[in-house]
FIKETOR-652247 format. One record per residue (C-alpha): residue number from 1; residue in three letters; chain; y negated, z negated, x. Coordinates in steps of 0.25 Angstrom, whole numbers, plus 5000, padded with zeros to 4 digits. Each point is the difference from the previous one (the first is absolute). Layout:
nr:NUM | rest:Ala | kette:A | py:Y | pz:Z | px:X
...
This chain:
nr:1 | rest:Unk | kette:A | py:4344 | pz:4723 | px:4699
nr:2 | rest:Unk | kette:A | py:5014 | pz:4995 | px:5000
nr:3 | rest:Unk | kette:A | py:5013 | pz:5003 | px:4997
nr:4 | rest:Unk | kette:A | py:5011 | pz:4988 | px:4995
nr:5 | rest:Unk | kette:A | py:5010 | pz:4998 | px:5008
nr:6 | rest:Unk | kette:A | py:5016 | pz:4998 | px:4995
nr:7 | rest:Unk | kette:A | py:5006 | pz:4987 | px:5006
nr:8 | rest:Unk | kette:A | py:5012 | pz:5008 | px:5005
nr:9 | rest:Unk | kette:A | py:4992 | pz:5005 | px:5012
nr:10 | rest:Unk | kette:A | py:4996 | pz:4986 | px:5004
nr:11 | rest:Unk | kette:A | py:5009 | pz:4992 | px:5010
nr:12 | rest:Unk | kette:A | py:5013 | pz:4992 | px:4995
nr:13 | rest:Unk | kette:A | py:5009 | pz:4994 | px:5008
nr:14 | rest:Unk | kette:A | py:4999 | pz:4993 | px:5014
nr:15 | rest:Unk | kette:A | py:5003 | pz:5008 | px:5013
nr:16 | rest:Unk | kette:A | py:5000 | pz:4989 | px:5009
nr:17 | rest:Unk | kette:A | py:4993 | pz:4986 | px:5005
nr:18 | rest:Unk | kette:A | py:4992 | pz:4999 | px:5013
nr:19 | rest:Unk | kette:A | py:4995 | pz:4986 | px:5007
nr:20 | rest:Unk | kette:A | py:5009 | pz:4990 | px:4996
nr:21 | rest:Unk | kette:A | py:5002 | pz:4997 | px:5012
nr:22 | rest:Unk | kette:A | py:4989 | pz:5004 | px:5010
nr:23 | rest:Unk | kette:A | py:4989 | pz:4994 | px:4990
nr:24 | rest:Unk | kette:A | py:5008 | pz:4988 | px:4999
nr:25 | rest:Unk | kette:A | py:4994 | pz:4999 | px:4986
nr:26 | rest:Unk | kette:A | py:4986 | pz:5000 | px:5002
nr:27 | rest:Unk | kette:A | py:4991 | pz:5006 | px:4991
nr:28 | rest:Unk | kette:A | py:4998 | pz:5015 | px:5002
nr:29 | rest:Unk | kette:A | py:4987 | pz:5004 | px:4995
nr:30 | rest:Unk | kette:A | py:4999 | pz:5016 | px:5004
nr:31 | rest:Unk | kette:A | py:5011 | pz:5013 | px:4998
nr:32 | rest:Unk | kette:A | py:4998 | pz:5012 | px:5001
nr:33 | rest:Unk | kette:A | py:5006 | pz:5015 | px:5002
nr:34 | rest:Unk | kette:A | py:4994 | pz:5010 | px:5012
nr:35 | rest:Unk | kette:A | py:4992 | pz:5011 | px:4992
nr:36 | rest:Unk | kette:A | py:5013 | pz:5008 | px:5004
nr:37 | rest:Unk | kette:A | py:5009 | pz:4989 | px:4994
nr:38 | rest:Unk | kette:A | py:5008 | pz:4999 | px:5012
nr:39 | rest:Unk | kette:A | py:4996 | pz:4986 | px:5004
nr:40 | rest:Unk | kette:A | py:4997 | pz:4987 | px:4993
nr:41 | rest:Unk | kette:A | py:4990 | pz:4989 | px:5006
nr:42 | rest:Unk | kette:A | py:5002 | pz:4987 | px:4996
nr:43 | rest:Unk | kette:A | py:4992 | pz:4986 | px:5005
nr:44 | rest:Unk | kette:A | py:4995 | pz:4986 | px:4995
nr:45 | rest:Unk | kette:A | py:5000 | pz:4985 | px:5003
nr:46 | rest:Unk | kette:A | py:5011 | pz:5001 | px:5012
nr:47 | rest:Unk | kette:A | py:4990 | pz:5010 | px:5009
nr:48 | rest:Unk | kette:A | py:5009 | pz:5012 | px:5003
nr:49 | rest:Unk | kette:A | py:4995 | pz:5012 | px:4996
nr:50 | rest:Unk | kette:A | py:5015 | pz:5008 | px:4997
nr:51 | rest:Unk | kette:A | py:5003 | pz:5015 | px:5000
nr:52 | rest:Unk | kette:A | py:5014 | pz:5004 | px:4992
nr:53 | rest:Unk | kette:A | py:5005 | pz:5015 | px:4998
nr:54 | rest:Unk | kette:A | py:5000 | pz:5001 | px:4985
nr:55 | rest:Unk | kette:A | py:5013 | pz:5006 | px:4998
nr:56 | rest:Unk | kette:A | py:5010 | pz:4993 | px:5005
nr:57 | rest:Unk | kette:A | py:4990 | pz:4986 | px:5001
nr:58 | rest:Unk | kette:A | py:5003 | pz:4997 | px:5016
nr:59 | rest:Unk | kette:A | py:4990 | pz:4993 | px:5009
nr:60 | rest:Unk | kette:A | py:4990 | pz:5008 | px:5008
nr:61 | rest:Unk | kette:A | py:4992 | pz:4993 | px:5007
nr:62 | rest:Unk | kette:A | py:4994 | pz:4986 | px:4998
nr:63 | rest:Unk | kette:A | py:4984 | pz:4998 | px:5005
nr:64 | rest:Unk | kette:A | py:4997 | pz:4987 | px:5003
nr:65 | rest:Unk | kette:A | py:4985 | pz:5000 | px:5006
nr:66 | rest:Unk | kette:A | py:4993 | pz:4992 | px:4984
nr:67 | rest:Unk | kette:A | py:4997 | pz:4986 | px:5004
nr:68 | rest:Unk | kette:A | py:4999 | pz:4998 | px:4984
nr:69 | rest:Unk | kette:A | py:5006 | pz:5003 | px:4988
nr:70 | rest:Unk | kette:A | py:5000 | pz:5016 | px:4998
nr:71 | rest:Unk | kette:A | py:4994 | pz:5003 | px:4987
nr:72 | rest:Unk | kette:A | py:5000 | pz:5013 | px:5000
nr:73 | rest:Unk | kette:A | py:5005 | pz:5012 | px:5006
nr:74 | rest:Unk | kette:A | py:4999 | pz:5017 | px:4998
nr:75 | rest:Unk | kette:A | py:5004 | pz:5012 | px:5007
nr:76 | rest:Unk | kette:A | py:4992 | pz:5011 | px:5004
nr:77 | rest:Unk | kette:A | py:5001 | pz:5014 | px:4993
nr:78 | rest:Unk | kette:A | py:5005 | pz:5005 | px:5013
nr:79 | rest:Unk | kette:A | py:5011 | pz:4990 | px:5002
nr:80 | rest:Unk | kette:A | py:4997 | pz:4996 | px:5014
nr:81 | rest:Unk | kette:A | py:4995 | pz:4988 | px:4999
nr:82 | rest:Unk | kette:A | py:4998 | pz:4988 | px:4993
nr:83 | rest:Unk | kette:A | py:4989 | pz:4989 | px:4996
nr:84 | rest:Unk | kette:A | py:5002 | pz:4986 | px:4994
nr:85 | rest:Unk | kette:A | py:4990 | pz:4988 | px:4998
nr:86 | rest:Unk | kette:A | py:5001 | pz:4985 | px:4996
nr:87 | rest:Unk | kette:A | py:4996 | pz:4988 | px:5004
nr:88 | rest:Unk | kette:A | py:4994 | pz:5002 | px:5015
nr:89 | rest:Unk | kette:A | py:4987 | pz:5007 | px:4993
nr:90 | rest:Unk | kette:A | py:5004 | pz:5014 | px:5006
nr:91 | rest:Unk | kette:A | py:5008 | pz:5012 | px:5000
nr:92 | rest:Unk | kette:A | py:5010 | pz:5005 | px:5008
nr:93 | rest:Unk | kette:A | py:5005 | pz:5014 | px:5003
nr:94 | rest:Unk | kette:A | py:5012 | pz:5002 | px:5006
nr:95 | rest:Unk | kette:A | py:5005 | pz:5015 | px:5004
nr:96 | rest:Unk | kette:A | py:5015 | pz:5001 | px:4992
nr:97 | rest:Unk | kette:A | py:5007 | pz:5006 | px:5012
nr:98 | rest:Unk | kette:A | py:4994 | pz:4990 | px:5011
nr:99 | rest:Unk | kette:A | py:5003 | pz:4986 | px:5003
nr:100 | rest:Unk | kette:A | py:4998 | pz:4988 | px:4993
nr:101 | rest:Unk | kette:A | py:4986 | pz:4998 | px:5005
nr:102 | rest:Unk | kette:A | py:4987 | pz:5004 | px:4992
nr:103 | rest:Unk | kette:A | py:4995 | pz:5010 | px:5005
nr:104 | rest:Unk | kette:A | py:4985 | pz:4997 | px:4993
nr:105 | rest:Unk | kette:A | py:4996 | pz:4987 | px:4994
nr:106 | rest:Unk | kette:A | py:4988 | pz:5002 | px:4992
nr:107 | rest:Unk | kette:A | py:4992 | pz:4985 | px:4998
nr:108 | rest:Unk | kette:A | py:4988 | pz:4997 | px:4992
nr:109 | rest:Unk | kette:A | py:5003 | pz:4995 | px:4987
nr:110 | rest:Unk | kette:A | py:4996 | pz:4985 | px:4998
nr:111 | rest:Unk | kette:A | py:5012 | pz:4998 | px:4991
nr:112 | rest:Unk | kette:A | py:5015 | pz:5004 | px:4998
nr:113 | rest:Unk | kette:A | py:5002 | pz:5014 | px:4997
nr:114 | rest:Unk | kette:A | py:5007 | pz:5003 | px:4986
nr:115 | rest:Unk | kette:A | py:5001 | pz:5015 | px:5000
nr:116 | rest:Unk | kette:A | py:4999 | pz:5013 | px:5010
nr:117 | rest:Unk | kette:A | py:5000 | pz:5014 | px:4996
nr:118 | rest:Unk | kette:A | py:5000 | pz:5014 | px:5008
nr:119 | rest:Unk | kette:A | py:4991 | pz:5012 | px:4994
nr:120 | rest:Unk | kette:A | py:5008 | pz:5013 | px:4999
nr:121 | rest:Unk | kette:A | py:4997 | pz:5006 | px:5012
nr:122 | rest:Unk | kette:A | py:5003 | pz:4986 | px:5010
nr:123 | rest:Unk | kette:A | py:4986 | pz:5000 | px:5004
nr:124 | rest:Unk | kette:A | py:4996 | pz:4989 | px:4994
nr:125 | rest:Unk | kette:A | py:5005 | pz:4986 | px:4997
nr:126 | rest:Unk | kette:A | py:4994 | pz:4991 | px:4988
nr:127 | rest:Unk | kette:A | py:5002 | pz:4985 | px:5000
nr:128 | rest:Unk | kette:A | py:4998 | pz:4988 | px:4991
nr:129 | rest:Unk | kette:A | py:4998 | pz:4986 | px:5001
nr:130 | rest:Unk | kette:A | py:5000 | pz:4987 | px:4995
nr:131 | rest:Unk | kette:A | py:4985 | pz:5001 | px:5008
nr:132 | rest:Unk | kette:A | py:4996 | pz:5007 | px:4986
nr:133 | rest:Unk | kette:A | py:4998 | pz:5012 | px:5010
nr:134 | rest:Unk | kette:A | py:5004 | pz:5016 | px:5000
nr:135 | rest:Unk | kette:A | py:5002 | pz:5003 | px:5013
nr:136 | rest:Unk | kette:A | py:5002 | pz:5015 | px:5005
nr:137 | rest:Unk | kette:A | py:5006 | pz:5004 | px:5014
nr:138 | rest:Unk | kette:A | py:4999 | pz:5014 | px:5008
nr:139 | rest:Unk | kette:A | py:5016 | pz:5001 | px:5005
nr:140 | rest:Unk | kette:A | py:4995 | pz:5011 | px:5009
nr:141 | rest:Unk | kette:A | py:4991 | pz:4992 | px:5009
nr:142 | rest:Unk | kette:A | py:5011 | pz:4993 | px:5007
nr:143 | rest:Unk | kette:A | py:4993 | pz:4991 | px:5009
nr:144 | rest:Unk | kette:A | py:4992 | pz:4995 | px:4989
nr:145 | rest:Unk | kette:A | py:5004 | pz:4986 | px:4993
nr:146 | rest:Unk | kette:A | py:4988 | pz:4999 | px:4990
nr:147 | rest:Unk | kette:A | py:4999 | pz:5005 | px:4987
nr:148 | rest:Unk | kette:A | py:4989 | pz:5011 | px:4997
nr:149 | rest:Unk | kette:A | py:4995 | pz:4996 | px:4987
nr:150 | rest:Unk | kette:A | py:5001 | pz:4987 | px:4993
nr:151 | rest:Unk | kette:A | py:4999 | pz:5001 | px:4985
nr:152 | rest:Unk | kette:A | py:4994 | pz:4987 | px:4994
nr:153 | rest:Unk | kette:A | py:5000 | pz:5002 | px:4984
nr:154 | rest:Unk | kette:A | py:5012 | pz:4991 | px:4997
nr:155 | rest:Unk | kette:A | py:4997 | pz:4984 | px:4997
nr:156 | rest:Unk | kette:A | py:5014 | pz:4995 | px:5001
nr:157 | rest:Unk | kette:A | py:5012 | pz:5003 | px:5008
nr:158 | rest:Unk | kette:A | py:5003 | pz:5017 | px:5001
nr:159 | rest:Unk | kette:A | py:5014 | pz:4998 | px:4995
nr:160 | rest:Unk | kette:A | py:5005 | pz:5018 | px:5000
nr:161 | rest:Unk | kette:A | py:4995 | pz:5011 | px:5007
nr:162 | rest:Unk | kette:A | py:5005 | pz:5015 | px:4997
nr:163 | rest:Unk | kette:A | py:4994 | pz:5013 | px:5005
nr:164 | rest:Unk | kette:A | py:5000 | pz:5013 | px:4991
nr:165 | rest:Unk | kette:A | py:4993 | pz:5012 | px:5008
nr:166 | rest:Unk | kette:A | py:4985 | pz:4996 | px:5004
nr:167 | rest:Unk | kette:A | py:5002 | pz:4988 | px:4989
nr:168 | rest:Unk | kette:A | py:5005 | pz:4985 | px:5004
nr:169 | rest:Unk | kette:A | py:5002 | pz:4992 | px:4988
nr:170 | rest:Unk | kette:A | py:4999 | pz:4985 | px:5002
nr:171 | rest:Unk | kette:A | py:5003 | pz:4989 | px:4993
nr:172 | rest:Unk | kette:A | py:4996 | pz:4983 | px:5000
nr:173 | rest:Unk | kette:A | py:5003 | pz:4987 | px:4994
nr:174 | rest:Unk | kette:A | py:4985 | pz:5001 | px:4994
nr:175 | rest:Unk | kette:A | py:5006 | pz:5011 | px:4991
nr:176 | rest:Unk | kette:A | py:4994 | pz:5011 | px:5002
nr:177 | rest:Unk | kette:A | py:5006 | pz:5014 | px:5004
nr:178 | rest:Unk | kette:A | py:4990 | pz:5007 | px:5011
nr:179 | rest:Unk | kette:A | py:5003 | pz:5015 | px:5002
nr:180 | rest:Unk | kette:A | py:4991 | pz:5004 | px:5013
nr:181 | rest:Unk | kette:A | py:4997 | pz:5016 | px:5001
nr:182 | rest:Unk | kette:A | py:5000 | pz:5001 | px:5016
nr:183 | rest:Unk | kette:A | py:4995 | pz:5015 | px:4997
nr:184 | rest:Unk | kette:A | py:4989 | pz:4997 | px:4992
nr:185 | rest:Unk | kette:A | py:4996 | pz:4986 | px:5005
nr:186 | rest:Unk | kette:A | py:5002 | pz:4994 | px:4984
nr:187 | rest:Unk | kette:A | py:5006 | pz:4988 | px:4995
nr:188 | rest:Unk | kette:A | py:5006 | pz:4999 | px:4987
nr:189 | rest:Unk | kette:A | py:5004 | pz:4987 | px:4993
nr:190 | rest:Unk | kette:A | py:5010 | pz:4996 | px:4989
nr:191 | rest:Unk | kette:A | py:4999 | pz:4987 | px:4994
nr:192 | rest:Unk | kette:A | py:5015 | pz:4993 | px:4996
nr:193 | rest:Unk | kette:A | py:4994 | pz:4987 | px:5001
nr:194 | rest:Unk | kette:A | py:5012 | pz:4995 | px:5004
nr:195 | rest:Unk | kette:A | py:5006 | pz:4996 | px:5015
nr:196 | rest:Unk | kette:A | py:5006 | pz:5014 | px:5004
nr:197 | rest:Unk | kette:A | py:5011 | pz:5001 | px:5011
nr:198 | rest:Unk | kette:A | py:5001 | pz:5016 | px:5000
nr:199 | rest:Unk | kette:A | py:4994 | pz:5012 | px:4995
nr:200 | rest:Unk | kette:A | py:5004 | pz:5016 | px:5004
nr:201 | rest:Unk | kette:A | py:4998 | pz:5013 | px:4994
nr:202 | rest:Unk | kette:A | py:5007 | pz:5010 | px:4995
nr:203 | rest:Unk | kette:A | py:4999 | pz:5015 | px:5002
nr:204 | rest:Unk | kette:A | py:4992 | pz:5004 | px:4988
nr:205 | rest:Unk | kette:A | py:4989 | pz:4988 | px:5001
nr:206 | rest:Unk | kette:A | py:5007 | pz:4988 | px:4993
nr:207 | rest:Unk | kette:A | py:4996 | pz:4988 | px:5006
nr:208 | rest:Unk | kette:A | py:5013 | pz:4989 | px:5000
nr:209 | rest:Unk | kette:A | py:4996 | pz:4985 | px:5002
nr:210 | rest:Unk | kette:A | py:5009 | pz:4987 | px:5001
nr:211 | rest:Unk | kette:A | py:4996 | pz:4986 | px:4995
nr:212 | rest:Unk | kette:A | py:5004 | pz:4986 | px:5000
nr:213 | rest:Unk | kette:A | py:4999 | pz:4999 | px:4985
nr:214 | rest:Unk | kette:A | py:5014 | pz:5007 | px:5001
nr:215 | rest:Unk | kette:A | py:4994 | pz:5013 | px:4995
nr:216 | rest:Unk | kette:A | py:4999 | pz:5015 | px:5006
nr:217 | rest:Unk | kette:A | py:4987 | pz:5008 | px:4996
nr:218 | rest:Unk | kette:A | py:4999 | pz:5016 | px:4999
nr:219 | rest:Unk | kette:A | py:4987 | pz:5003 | px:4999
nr:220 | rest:Unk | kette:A | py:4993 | pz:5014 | px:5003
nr:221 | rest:Unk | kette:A | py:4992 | pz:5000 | px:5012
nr:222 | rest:Unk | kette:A | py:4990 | pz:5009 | px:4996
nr:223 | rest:Unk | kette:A | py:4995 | pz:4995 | px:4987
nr:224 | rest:Unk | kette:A | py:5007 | pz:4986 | px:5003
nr:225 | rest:Unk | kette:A | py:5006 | pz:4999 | px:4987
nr:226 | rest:Unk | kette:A | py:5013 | pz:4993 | px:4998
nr:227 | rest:Unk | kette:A | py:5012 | pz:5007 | px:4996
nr:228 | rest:Unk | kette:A | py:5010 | pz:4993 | px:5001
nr:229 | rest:Unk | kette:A | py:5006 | pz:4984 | px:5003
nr:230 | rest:Unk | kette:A | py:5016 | pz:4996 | px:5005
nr:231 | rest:Unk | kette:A | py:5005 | pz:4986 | px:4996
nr:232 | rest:Unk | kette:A | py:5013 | pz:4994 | px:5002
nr:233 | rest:Unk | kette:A | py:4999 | pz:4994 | px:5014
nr:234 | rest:Unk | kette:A | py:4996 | pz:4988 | px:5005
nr:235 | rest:Unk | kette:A | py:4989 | pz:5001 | px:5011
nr:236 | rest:Unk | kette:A | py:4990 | pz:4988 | px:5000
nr:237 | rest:Unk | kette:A | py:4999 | pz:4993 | px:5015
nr:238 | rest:Unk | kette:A | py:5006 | pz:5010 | px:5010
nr:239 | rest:Unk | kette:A | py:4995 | pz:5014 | px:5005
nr:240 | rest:Unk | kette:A | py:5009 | pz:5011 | px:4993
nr:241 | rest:Unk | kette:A | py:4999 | pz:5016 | px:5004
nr:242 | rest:Unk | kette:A | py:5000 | pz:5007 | px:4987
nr:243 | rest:Unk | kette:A | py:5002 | pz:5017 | px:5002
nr:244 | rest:Unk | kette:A | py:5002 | pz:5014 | px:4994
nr:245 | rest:Unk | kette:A | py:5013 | pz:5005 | px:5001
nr:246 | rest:Unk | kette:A | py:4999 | pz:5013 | px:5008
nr:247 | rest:Unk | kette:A | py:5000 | pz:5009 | px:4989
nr:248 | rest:Unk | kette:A | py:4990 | pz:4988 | px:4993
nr:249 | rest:Unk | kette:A | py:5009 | pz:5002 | px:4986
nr:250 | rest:Unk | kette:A | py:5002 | pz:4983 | px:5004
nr:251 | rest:Unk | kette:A | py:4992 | pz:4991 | px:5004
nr:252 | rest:Unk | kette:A | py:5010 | pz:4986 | px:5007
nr:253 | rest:Unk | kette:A | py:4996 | pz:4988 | px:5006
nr:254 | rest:Unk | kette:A | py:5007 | pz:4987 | px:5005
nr:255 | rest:Unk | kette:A | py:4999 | pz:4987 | px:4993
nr:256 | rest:Unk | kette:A | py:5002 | pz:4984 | px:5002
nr:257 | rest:Unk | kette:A | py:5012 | pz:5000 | px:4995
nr:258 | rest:Unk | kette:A | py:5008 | pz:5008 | px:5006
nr:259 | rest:Unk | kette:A | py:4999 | pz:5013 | px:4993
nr:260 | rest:Unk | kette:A | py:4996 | pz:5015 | px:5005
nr:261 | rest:Unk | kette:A | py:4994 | pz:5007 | px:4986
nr:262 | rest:Unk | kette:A | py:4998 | pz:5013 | px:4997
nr:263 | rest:Unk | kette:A | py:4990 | pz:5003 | px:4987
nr:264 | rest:Unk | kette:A | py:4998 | pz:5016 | px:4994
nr:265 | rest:Unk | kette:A | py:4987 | pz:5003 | px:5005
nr:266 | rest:Unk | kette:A | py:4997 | pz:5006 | px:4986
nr:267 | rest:Unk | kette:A | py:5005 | pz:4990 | px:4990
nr:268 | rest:Unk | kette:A | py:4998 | pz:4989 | px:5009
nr:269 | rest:Unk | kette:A | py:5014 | pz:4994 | px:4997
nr:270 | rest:Unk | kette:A | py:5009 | pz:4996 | px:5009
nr:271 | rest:Unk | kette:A | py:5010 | pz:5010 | px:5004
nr:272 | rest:Unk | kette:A | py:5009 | pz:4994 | px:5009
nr:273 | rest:Unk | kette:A | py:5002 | pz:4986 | px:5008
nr:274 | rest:Unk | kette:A | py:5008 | pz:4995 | px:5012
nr:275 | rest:Unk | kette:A | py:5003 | pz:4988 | px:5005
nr:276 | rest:Unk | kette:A | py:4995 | pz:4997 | px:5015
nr:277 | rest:Unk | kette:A | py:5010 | pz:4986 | px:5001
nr:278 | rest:Unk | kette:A | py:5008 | pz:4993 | px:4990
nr:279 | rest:Unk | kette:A | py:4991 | pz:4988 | px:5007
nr:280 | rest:Unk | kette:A | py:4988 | pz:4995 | px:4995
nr:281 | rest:Unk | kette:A | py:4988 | pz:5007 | px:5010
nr:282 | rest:Unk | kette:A | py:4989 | pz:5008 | px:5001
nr:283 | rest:Unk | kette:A | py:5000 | pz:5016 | px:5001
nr:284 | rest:Unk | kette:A | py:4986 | pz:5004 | px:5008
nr:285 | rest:Unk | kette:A | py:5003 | pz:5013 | px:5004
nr:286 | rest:Unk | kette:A | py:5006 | pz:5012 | px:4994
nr:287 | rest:Unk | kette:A | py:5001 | pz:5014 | px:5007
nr:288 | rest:Unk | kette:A | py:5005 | pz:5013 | px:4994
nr:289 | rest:Unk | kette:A | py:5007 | pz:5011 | px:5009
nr:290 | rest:Unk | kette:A | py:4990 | pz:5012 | px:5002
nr:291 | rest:Unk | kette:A | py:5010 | pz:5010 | px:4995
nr:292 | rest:Unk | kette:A | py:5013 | pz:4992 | px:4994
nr:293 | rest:Unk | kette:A | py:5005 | pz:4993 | px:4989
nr:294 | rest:Unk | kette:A | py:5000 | pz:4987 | px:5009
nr:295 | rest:Unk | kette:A | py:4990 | pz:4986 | px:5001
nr:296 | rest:Unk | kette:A | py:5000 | pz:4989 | px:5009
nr:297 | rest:Unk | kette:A | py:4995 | pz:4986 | px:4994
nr:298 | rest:Unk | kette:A | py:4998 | pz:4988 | px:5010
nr:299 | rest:Unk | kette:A | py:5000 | pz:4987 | px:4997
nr:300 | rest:Unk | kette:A | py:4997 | pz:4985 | px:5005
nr:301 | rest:Unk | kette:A | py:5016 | pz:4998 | px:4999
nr:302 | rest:Unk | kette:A | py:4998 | pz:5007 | px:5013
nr:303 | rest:Unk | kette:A | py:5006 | pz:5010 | px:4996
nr:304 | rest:Unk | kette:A | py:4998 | pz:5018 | px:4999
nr:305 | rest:Unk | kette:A | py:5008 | pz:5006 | px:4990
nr:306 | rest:Unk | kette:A | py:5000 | pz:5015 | px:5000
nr:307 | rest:Unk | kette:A | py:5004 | pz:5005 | px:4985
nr:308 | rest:Unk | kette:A | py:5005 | pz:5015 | px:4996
């Protein structure tokens, strides 16, 4: 299913720091690029919600309508506009080229909201909370501020969402990976039997789930078998998005001690590591460019570092 990769291709030196200064050191949970890699979205415990062009990491624009921490944030496919969530038990949705004003706020989670995610087609947006619910939202029916299915199989906090074609992978801290079929109406479940803080999909069907025992499992979704484990970083208290690389030869992840790795997908080992801060702090949240050799890793030094 998968091809090694060569830690050549993999991202080396650091381009540039953003957020020293706006974020005045508080903790930056969420970064990600635009699905066209032009933009980067960052947010956390100061409540500003920030837009900066990727190549030359100026300031775009700053959105200041959370009340909370911002947990999490992601662009949609069509990079227009933007959804973040946190604290206040809700989502915002702000359009990209307006103003600083949500243009949606989507309430009816009991708890904070850990992680958002977009289907491919922008029509639909998944949520998780602490609430140990999945909720899914209908983005077309402007007016409307309620979700249009709830999704109750989870017994703990829904800690990673991710949306693969009619599939949404969900993970918890009561360990279990629940993959729900929206076509077919069916629930699939993965036992770890360990708290979980992400899980995704790869193109050909390998399942990828993140867990506070400091250890990354491959498994195959179909037959549920596991294929693989990564080691070597620490990930035991905090929530810590673990990824694919785009051409899923490597699988990387942040740690709690500073450190961006990269494993080979195939051997497992690890291919490659940076270092987020020369300080001792936690790296959450770790995104890779859709179509260049280049990540950005956030960190609760309150700081984005974009790599290349």
């Amino acid at each position: 299913y998968f091809i090694g990769g060569n830690m050549h291709d993999l991202p080396s030196e650091l381009k540039y720091t953003l957020c020293e200064d706006q974020h005045q050191k508080a903790t930056v949970n969420t970064a990600k690029f635009s699905s066209s890699g032009t933009y980067i979205v960052s947010g956390g415990s100061d409540k500003v919600l920030r837009l900066w062009n990727t190549e030359d990491g100026t300031l775009v624009k700053a959105y200041k309508g959370h009340t909370h921490e911002i947990i999490d944030a992601a662009f949609n496919n069509a990079n227009d506009q933007l959804a973040s969530c946190g604290g206040e038990k809700g989502i915002n949705i702000w359009d990209i080229a307006g103003s600083d004003i949500p243009v949606r706020r989507l309430r009816g989670h009991q708890d904070k909201v850990s992680c958002i995610a977009h289907s491919q087609n922008d029509e639909v947006l998944c949520s998780g909370s602490h609430d140990a619910t999945l909720k899914i939202w209908d983005l077309r029916a402007s007016k409307s501020t309620e979700a249009m299915q709830t999704l109750t199989a989870a017994k703990d906090s829904v800690t990673g969402v991710y949306v693969c074609d009619t599939l949404i992978v969900a993970c918890s801290i009561d360990g279990n990976v629940r993959v729900y079929d929206i076509r077919t109406g069916t629930l699939t479940t993965d036992c770890i039997g360990v708290a979980l803080s992400s899980a995704c999909l790869s193109s050909s069907g390998m399942l990828l789930a993140a867990s506070l025992d400091s250890s990354i499992r491959l498994l195959d979704h179909a037959s549920g078998e596991l294929l693989n484990t990564f080691k070597g970083h620490k990930h035991r208290a905090h929530l810590i998005r673990s990824r694919f690389t785009p051409d899923e030869a490597h699988v990387y992840s942040g740690s709690e001690d500073s450190a961006v790795i990269f494993w080979d997908v195939v051997s497992g080992r690890v291919a490659h590591s940076l270092r987020h801060s020369n300080a001792a702090c936690v790296v959450p949240c770790v995104d890779y460019h859709p179509t260049a050799r280049c990540v950005v890793s956030c960190g609760t030094d309150g700081t984005v570092k974009v790599f290349t």
